[in-house]
C-alpha positions, 0 to 999 in steps of 0.5 A: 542631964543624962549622959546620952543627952550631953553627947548628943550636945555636944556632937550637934556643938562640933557639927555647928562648928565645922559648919561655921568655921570657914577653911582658909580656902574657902575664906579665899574663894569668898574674897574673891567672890566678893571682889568680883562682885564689886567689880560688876555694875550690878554685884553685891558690895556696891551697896551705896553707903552714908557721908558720914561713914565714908567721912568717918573712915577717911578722917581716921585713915589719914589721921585727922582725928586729933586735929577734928577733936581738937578743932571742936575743942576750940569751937565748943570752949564758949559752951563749956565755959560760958558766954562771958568767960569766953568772951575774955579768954582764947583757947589758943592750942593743946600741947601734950594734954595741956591746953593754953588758954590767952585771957584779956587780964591776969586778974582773969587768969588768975582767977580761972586758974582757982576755977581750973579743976571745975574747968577741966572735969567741963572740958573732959565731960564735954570732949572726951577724945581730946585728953586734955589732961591740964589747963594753962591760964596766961594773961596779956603778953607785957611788951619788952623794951630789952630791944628795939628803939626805947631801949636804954643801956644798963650802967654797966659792970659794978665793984670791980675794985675786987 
């Protein structure tokens, strides 16, 4: 390229330019045109728009979006983990990127906490926008009898003869 021809790219460059970049008063006067359009029954910007999009825009405005992903995460488990493990586990909520799953035996907790990585790279293939970044097994709560009608008084203090 001459020098002739790179002058002349670049006085058509800077021209574009100027064209295309819009003065502050000018991005003004296109707002205001716009919003009075809007205004009107029959302007511009009262194209109608999908569900979705103004589903989309509603859930992300009032903060929703962890509570959706998370809600999905919970109705999609029986998917990521199969029929039969979902059957004898619960997902019961996700605390801090750790997700506690309740499971009907601590031999299925046990054995689920040996599948936990299989288990989780699932989860995060499946749900990415979860950030579930661990797995929490628990068996069956075990009743306690410390309170309550069944529960029986220790023996007490021992050697107190020093």
């Amino acid at each position: 390229m001459t020098r002739d021809e790179s002058s002349a790219a670049s006085e058509l460059f800077d021209r574009l330019r100027s064209r295309m970049t819009l003065s502050a008063d000018a991005r003004k006067r296109r707002t205001r045109r716009s919003a009075d359009a809007a205004s009107e029954p029959f302007g511009g910007g009262r194209d109608p728009r999908g569900l979705g999009v103004i589903v989309g825009e509603l859930t992300s405005d009032l903060g929703w979006t962890s509570f959706l992903t998370e809600s999905d995460l919970m109705s999609g488990w029986p998917e990521v983990v199969g029929p039969d493990v979902a059957a004898r586990t619960t997902p019961q909520g996700l605390t801090d990127g750790t997700l506690l799953v309740l499971c009907e035996s601590t031999a299925w907790a046990t054995q689920l906490r040996l599948l936990s990585p299989e288990i989780l790279t699932r989860l995060v293939a499946a749900f990415p926008d979860a950030r579930v970044t661990a797995l929490s097994f628990r068996g069956p709560d075990q009743p306690s009898w410390k309170r309550g009608l069944r529960s029986v008084p220790g023996r007490g203090p021992r050697d107190t003869f020093g």
